[in-house]
C-alpha positions in Angstrom: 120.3 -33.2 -26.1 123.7 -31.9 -25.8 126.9 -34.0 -26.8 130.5 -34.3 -25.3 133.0 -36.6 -27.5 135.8 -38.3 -25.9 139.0 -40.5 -27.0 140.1 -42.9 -24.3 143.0 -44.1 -25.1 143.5 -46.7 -21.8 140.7 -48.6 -20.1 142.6 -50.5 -17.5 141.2 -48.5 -14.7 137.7 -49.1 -14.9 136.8 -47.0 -12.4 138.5 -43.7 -13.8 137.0 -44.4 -17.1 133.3 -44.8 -15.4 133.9 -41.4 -13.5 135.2 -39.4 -16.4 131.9 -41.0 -18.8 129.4 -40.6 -15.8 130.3 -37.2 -15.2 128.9 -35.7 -17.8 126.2 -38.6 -18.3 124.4 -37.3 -15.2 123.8 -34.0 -16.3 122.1 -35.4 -18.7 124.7 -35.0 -21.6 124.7 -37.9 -24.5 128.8 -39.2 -24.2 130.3 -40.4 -28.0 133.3 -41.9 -27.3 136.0 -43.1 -29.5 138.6 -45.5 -29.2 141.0 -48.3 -30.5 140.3 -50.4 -27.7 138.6 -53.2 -27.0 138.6 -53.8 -23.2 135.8 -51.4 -22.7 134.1 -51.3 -19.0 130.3 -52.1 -18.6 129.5 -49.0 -17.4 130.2 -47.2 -21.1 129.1 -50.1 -23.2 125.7 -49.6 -21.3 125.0 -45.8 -21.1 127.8 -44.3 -23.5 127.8 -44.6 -27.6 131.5 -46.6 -27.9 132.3 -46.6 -31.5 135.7 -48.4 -32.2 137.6 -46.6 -35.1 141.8 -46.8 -36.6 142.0 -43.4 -36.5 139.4 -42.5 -33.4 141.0 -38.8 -32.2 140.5 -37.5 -36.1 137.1 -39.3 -36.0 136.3 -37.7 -32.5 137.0 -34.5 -34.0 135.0 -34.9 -37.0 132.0 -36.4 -34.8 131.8 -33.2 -32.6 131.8 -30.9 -35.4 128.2 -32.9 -36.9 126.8 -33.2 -33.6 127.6 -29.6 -32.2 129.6 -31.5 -29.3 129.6 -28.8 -26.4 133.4 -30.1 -25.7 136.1 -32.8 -27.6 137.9 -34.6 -24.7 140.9 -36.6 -25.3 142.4 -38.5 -22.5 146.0 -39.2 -22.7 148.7 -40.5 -20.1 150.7 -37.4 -19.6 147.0 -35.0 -19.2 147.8 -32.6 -20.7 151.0 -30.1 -23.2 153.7 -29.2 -21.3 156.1 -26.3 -21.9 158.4 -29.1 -22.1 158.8 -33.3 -22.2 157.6 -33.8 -18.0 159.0 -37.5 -18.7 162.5 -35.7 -18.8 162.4 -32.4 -17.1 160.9 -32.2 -13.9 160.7 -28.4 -14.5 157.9 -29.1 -17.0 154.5 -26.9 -17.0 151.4 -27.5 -18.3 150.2 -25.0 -20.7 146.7 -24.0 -20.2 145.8 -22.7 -23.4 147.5 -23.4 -27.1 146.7 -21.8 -30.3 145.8 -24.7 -33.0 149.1 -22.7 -35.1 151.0 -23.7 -32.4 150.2 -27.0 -31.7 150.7 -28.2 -35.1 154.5 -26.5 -34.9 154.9 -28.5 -32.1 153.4 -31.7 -33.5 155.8 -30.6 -36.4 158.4 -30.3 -33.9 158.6 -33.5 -31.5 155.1 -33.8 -30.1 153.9 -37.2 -30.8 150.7 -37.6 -28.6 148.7 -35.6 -31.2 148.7 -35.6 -35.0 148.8 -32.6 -37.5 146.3 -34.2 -39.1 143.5 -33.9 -36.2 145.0 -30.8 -34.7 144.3 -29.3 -38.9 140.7 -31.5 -38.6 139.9 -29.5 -34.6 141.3 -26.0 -36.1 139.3 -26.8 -39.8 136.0 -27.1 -38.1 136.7 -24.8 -35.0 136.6 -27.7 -32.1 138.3 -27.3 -28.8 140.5 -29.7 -28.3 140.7 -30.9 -24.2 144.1 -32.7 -23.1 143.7 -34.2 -19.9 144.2 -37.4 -17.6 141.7 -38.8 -15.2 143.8 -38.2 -12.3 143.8 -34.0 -13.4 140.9 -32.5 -14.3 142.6 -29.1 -15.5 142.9 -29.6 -19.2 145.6 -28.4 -22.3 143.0 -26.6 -24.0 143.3 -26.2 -28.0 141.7 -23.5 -29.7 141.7 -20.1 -31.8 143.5 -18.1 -29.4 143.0 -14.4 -29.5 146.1 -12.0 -28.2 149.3 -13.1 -27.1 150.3 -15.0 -24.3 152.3 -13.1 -21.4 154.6 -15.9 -21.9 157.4 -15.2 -24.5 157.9 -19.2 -25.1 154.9 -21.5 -24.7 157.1 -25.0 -25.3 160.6 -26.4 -25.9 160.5 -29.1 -28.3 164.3 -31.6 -28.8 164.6 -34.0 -32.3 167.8 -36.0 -32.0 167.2 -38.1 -34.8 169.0 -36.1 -37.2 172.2 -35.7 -39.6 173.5 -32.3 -41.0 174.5 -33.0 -44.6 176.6 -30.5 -46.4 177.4 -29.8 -50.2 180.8 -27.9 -51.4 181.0 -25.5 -53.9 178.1 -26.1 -55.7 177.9 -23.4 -59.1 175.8 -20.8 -58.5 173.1 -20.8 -61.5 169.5 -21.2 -62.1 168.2 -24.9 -61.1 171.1 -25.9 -59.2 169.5 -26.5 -55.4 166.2 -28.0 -57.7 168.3 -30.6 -58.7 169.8 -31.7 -55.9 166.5 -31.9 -53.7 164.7 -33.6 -56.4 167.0 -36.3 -56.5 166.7 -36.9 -53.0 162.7 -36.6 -53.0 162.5 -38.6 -56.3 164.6 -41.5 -53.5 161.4 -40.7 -50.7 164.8 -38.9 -48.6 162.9 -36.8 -46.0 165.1 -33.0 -46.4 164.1 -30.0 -43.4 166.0 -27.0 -42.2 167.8 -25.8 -45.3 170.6 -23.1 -45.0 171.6 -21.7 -48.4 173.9 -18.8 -47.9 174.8 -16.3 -50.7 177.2 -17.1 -53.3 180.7 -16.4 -53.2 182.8 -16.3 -56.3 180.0 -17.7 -58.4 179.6 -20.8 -55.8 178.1 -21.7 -52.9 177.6 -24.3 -50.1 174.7 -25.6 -49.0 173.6 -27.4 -45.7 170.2 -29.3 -44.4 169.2 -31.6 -42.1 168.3 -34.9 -42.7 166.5 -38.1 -40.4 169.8 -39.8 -38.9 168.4 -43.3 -40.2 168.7 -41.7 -43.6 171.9 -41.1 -43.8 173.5 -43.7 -45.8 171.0 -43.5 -48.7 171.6 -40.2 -48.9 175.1 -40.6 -48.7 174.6 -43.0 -51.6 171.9 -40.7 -53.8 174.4 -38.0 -53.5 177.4 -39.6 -54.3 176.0 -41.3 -57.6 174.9 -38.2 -58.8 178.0 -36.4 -57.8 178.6 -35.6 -61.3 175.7 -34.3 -62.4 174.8 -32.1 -59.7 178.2 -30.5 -59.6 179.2 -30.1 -56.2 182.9 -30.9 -54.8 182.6 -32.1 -51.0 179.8 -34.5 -49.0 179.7 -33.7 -45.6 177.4 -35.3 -43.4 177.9 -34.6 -38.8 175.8 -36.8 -36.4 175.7 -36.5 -32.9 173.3 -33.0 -33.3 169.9 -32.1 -31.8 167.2 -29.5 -32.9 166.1 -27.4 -30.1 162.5 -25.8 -31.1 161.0 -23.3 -29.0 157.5 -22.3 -30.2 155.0 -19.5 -29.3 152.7 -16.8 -30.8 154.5 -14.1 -29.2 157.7 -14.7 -31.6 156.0 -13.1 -34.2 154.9 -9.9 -32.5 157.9 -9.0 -30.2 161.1 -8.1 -31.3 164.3 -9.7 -29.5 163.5 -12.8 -29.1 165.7 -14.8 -30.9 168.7 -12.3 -29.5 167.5 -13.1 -26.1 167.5 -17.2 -26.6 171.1 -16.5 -28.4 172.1 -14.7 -25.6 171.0 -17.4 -22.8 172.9 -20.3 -25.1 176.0 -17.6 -24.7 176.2 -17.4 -21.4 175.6 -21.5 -21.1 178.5 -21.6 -22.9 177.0 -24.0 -26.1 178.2 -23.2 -29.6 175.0 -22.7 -31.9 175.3 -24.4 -35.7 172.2 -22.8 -37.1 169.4 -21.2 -36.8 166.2 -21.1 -38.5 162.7 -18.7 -37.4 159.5 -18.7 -38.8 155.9 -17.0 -37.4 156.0 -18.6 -33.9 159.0 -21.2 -33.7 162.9 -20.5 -33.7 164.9 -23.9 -34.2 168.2 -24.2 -33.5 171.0 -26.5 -34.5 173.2 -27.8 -31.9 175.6 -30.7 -30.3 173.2 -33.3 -29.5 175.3 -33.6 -26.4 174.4 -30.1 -24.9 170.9 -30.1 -26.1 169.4 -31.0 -22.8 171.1 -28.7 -21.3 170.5 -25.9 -23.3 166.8 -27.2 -23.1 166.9 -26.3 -18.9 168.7 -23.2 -19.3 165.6 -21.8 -21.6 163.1 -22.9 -20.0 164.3 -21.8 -16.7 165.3 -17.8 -17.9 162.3 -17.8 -20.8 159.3 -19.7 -19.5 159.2 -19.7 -15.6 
């Protein structure tokens, strides 16, 4: 007998949840389903196997993989990925297809609904992931992905819960940044988006970003150690966002990051920094233009 495993997150609407378990159950299909909840409807604890689990989208995942699951279901409030947050900007599309490379940038990035560590369990055991609602059948799909989407920019991702720390005139000799960032890991300070420019006259600055709830202890880490890390200034700015825009044709067309540049330009919006990888470009900006800069993308890049 074939399997389908399912996550349901919300079992209020009894009726939803029967139709989205019977579905498959008269075809003849044996439903797994996995959840945290305990106000499960009759209909499932009768005819579907409910097992209740802490973690039950990694175990879903897992489950599918031993029983050969024909599909991995997870249904979720907002249905599905969209290009960007729909709560926020009505100009949001769902994205049909995803990459598991790209999903976990955008888990990385902002995109809470779904863990890195059960997007790495789906791509680890090659399970489709499906993202959808009861109300929308047409599902997020997550798999291997083969070619690259005609879609420059799959999704817009914004993380305002950030600070930009910045050292002075730190010497310019072997072990220098080691020591600085092992300080702050040895203090559990959570460091991303470095920016270490070449030296100049045997020093250099250097800048990163930090979580914005962070940003007296590592006002406090750095300045006790002030001395023996050698730098001159402290210089922390709040108030910024991180606009991420993720998608696996970044890493196979050239231009893109001049063309996002270009569309901040003509929106007028100053860019701090900027940082690329394989499929994402982030960007460092006034916290207070980010949503704008957010619609301007989206509307010249992804529609």
């Amino acid at each position: 007998m074939a399997y389908i495993v399912q996550y349901i997150s919300d079992f209020s609407d009894t009726e939803k949840v029967r139709a989205a378990c019977e579905r498959y159950t008269r075809l003849a299909y044996k439903v797994k389903l996995y959840t945290h909840s305990t106000n499960i409807c009759d209909f499932c604890m009768e005819n579907v196997d409910v097992e209740y689990s802490e973690n039950p989208m990694e175990q879903a995942v897992v489950s599918a993989h031993k029983l050969f699951a024909e599909k991995c279901q997870f249904y979720m409030e907002r249905g599905g990925i969209y290009s960007v947050d729909p709560y926020l900007f009505p100009q949001a599309e769902k994205i049909r297809e995803m990459d598991y490379d790209e999903a976990l940038e955008l888990s990385a990035n902002g995109y809470n609904d779904i863990s890195q560590e059960v997007i790495l369990a789906a791509k680890r055991n090659s399970i489709r992931l499906e993202i959808l609602s009861f109300d929308d059948d047409e599902p997020t799909t997550i798999k291997e992905v083969s070619g690259v989407s005609e879609k420059i920019i799959q999704s817009i991702t914004k993380d305002t819960d950030l600070a930009v720390v910045t050292l002075t005139e730190i010497p310019d000799k072997k072990g220098a940044t080691y020591h600085i960032f092992k300080t702050l890991s040895d203090e559990n300070l959570y460091v991303d988006s470095i920016m270490l420019p070449a030296a100049n006259q045997h020093q250099q600055d250097i800048s990163f970003c930090i979580k914005a709830e962070d940003r007296q202890a590592v006002e406090r880490v750095l300045a006790a150690n002030q001395h023996s890390l050698q730098f001159k200034d402290i210089i922390i700015k709040s108030n910024i966002a991180k606009i991420s825009v993720m998608g696996a044709a970044i890493q196979t067309q050239s231009g893109i990051a001049t063309k996002l540049l270009e569309v901040l330009y003509e929106s007028d919006i100053n860019v701090m920094s900027i940082f690329t990888s394989e499929i994402k470009i982030s960007i460092i900006l006034e916290r207070s233009h980010a949503d704008w800069a957010i619609h301007e993308i989206h509307k010249k890049l992804i529609r």
